[in-house]
C-alpha positions as CSV (number, residue, x, y, z in Angstrom):
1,X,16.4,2.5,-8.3
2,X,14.3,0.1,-10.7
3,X,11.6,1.3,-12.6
4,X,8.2,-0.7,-13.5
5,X,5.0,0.9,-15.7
6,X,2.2,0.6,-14.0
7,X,-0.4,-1.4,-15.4
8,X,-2.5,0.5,-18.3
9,X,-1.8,4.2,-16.4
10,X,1.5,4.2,-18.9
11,X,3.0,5.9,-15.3
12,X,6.4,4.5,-15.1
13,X,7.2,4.2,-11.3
14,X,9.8,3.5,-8.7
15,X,9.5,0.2,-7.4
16,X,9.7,1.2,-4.1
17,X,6.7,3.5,-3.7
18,X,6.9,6.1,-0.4
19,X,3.8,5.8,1.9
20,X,2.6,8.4,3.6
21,X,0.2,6.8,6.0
22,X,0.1,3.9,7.9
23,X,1.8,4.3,11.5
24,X,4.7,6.8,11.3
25,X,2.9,8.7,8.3
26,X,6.6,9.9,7.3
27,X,7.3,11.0,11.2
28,X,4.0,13.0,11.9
29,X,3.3,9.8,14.2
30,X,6.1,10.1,16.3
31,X,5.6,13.9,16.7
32,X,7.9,15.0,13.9
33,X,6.7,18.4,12.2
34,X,5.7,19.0,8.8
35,X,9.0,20.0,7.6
36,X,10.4,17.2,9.1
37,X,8.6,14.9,7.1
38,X,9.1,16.9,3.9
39,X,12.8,16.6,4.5
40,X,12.1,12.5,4.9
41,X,10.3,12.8,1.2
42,X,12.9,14.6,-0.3
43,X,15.5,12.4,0.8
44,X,13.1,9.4,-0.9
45,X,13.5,11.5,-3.7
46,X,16.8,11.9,-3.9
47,X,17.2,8.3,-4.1
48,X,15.0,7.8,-7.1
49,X,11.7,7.1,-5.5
50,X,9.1,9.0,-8.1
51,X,5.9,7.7,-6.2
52,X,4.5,8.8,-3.2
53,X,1.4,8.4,-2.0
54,X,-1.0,10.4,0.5
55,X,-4.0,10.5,1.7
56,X,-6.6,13.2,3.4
57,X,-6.8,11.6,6.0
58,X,-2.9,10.8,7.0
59,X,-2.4,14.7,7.6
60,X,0.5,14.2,5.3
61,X,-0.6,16.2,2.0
62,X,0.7,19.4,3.3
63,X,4.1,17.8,4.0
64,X,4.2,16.6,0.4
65,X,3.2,19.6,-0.8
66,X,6.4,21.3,0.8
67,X,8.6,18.6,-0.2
68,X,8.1,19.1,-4.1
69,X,8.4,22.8,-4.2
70,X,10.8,23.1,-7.1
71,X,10.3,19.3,-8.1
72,X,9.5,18.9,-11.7
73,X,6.2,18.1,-11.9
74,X,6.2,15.3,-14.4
75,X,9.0,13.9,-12.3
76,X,6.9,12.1,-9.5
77,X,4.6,10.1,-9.5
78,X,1.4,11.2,-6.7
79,X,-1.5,9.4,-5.1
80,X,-3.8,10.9,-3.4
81,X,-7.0,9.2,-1.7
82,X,-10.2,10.0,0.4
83,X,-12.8,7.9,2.1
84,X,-16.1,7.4,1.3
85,X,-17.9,6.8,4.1
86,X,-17.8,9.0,7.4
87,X,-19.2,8.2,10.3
88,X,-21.5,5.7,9.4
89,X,-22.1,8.1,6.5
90,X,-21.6,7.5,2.5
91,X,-19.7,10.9,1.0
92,X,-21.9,12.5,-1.8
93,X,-20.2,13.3,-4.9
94,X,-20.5,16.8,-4.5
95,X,-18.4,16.2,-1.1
96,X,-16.1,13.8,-2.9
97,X,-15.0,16.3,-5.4
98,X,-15.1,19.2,-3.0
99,X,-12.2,16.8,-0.6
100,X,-10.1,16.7,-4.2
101,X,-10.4,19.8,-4.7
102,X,-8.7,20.4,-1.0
103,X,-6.3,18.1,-1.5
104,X,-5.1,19.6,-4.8
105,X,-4.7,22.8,-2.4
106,X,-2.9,20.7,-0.1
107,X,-0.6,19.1,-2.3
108,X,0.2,22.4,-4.0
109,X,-0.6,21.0,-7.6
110,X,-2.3,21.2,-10.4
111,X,-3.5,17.5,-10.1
112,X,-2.4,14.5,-8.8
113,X,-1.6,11.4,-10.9
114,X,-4.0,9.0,-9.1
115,X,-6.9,9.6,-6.9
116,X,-8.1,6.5,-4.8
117,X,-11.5,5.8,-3.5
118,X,-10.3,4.6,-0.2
119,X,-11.2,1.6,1.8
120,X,-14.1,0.8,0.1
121,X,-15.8,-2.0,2.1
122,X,-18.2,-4.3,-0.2
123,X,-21.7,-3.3,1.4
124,X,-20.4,0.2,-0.6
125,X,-18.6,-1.4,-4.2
126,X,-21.5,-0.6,-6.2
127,X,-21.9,3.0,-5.1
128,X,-18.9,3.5,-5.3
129,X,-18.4,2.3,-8.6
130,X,-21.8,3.5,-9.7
131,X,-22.3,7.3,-8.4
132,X,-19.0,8.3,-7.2
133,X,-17.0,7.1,-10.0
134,X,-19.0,8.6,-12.8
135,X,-18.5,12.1,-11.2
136,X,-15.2,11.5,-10.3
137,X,-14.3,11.0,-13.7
138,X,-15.7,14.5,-14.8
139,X,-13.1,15.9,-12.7
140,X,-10.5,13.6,-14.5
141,X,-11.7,15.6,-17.3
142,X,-11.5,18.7,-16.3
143,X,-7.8,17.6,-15.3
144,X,-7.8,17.1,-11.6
145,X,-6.5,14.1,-11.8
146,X,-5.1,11.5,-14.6
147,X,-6.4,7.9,-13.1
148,X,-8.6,6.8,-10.8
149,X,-8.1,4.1,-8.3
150,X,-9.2,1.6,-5.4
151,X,-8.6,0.7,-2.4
152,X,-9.6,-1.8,0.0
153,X,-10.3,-1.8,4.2
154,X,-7.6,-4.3,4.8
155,X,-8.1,-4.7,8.2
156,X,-12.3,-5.4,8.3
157,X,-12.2,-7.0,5.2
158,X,-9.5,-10.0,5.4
159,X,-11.0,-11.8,2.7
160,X,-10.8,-9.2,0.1
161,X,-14.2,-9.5,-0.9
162,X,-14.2,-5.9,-1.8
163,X,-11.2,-6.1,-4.3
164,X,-12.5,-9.7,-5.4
165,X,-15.4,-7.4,-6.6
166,X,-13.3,-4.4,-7.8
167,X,-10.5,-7.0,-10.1
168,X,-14.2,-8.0,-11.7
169,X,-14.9,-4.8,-12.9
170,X,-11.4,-4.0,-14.9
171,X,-12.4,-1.3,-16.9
172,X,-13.2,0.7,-13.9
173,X,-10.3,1.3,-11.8
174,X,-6.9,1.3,-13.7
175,X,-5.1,0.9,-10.5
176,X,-5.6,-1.2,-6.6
177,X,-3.9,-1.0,-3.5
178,X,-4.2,-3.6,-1.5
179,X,-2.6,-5.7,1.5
180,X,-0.2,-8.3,0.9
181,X,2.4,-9.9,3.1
182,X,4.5,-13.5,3.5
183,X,1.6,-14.2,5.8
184,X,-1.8,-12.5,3.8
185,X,-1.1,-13.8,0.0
186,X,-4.7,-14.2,-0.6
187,X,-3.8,-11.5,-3.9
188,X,-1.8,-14.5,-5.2
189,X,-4.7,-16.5,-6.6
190,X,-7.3,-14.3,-6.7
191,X,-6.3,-10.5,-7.2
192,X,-3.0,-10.5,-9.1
193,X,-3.9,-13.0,-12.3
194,X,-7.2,-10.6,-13.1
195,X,-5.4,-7.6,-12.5
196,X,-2.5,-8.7,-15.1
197,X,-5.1,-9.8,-17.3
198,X,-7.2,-6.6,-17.2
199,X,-3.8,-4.2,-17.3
200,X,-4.5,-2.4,-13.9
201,X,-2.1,-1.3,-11.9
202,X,-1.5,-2.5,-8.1
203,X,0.7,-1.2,-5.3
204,X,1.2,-3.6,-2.2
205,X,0.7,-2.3,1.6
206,X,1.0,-3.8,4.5
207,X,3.9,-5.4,3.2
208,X,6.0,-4.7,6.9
209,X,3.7,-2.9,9.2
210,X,3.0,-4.0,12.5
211,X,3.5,-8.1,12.6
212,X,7.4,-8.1,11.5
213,X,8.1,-4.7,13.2
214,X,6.7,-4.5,16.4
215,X,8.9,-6.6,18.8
216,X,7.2,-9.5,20.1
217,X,4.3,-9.5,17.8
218,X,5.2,-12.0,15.0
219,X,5.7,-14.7,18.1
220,X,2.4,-14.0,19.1
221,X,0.7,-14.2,16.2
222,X,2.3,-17.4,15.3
223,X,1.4,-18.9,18.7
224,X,-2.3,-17.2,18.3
225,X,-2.4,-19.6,15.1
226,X,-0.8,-22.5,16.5
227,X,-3.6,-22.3,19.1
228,X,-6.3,-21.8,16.7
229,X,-5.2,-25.0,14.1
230,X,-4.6,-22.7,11.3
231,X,-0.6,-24.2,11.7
232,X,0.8,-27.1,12.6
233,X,2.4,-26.9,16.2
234,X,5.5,-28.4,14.8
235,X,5.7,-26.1,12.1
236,X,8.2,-23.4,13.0
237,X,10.2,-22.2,15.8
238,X,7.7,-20.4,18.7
239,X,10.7,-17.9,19.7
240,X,11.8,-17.7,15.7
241,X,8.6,-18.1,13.4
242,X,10.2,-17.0,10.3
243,X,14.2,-17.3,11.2
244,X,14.4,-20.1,8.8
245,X,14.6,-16.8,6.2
246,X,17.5,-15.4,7.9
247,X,20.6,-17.0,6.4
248,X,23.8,-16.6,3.9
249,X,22.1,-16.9,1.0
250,X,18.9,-15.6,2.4
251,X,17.0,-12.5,3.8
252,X,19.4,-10.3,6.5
253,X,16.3,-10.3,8.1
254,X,12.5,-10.5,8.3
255,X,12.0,-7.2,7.5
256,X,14.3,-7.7,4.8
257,X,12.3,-10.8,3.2
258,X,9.1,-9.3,3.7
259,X,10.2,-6.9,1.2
260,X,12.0,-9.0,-0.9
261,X,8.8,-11.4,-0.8
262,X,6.1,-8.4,-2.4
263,X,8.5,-7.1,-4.6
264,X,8.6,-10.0,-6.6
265,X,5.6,-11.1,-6.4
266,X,4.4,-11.4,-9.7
267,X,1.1,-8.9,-10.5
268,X,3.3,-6.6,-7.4
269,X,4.1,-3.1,-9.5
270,X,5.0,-1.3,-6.8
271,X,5.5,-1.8,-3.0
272,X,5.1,0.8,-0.7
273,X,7.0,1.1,2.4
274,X,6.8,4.1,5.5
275,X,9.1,5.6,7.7
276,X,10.2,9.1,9.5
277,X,13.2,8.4,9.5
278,X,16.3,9.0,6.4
279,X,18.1,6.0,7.6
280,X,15.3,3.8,7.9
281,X,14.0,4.9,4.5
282,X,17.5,3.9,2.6
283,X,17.5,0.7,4.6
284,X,14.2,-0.3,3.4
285,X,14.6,0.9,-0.3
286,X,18.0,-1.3,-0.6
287,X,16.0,-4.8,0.4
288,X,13.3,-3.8,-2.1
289,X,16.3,-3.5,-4.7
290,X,17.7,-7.0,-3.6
291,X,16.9,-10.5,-5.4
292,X,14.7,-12.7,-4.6
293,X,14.2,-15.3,-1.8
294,X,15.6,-18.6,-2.8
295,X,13.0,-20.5,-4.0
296,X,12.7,-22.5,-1.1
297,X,12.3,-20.3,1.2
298,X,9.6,-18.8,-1.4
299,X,7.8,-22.4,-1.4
300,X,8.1,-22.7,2.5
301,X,6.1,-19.4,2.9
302,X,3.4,-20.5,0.6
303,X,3.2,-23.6,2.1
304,X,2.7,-22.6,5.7
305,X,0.7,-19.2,5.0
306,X,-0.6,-19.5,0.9
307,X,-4.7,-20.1,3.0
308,X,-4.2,-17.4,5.6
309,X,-6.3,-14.7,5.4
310,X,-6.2,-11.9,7.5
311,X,-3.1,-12.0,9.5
312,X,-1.5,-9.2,10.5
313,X,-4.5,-6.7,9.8
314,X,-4.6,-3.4,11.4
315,X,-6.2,0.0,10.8
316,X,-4.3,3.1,11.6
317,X,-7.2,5.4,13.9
318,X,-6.8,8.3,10.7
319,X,-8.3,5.2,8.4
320,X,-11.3,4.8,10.4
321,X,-14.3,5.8,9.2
């Protein structure tokens, strides 16, 4: 495993971070029981991964609660997040702490390492930054938690006007989640050079998700853009979009590049990546450990998706609010 600090936290974390959520939320999506998934966590574990996040809202806190029974504390790395508004609702503080609180007793900790305000849309920046943070960080202080976070609603904000407002406002969050994929590198120019500068701390999502692992779906999006003028009709392959990565010195596949592509993205600290499966989870930690794309290959994906926005998007039904 390689290691990587993570912005001004001082955490030193795996590179490969383990996601709970998304759409296998380590197995519990497929049907998989809660020791199942644990068993999934410890294996990630077992092969040097020391962050994992969760969520309240993935179900999967319990599961990593039972996964580090007799895990040194200070050897992982957690994240933990909640919402802030609930149908159609803002949280109160009061009901923000009281949802730590539950996780804590969830997670089977003392406190977690990070605690994210999650998918905080623009319309709710400023509360969020003005009346939830300031009590959050009472419970930092009490303990519950060492540093607080940020993340964005990927999928109804593909613009990233929320976390164009957050990386303004550096001394507030020391660390961001956000999307980023070869096709959604908005981060590139207006995320990842603030978030250097300021020393906070980002983990990538969405890095594989649905586009470049459901079959079928990364030849329609293409053709969706083709149609829509956002690329050139000549511009790749309609029954191989992105096979021009695929080669001997190249990615062994897309998955593989799109890995390989936020890993070393510079301003990337750590890239998260799901699965319910223990094969699946050493597959995708050893293309996270590879190189680099060649440099053309790098230069081609910038050129054909660097102004995308958007593409790819999608919002597990547990992230809705």
């Amino acid at each position: 495993m390689q290691y990587t600090t993570l912005g001004r936290t001082g955490l030193k974390v795996s590179v490969a971070g383990l996601g709970c959520g998304g759409n296998s939320r380590i197995g519990l999506g497929a049907g998989r029981s809660m020791e199942e998934a644990a068993t999934v966590i410890r294996a990630a574990i077992d092969h040097g991964v020391t962050y994992i996040d969760t969520a309240r809202n993935y179900g999967t806190e319990p599961a990593v609660g039972m996964a580090l029974k007799g895990v040194p504390r200070d050897s992982v790395v957690i994240s933990t997040k909640a919402i802030i508004r609930e149908k159609g609702e803002r949280i109160a503080p009061a009901e923000l702490v009281a949802r730590l609180d539950h996780s804590l007793t969830q997670l089977g900790t003392d406190y977690t390492d990070i605690y994210f305000l999650h998918g905080v849309a623009l319309r709710d920046y400023e509360y969020a930054r003005d009346v939830l943070a300031p009590a959050m960080l009472k419970e930092r202080d009490k303990g519950k938690f060492r540093h607080l976070g940020i993340t964005e609603p990927a999928s109804s904000d593909p613009e990233q006007a929320s976390m164009r407002r957050a990386v303004d406002d550096p001394d507030a969050w020391e660390v961001m989640m956000l999307a980023f994929h070869m096709m959604h590198q908005t981060a590139r120019s207006h995320i990842f050079p603030k978030t250097q500068a300021g020393g906070v701390g980002t983990a990538m999502m969405y890095v594989v998700r649905n586009v470049f692992s459901r079959p079928g779906l990364l030849e329609e999006t293409v053709r969706d853009l083709i149609e829509r003028g956002a690329l050139p009709a000549d511009a790749l392959d309609p029954a191989d979009p992105l096979g021009f990565l695929v080669h001997e010195d190249g990615a062994e596949s897309v998955i593989d590049a799109a890995y390989r592509f936020a890993r070393h993205q510079p301003g990337a600290d750590t890239v998260l990546f799901g699965t319910g499966n223990v094969d699946h989870l050493k597959a995708n930690i050893e293309s996270i450990l590879r190189p680099p794309l060649p440099e053309a290959d790098v230069a081609r994906l910038h050129e054909l998706f660097g102004t995308l926005t958007g593409v790819g998007l999608d919002l597990p039904d547990h992230m809705r609010g």
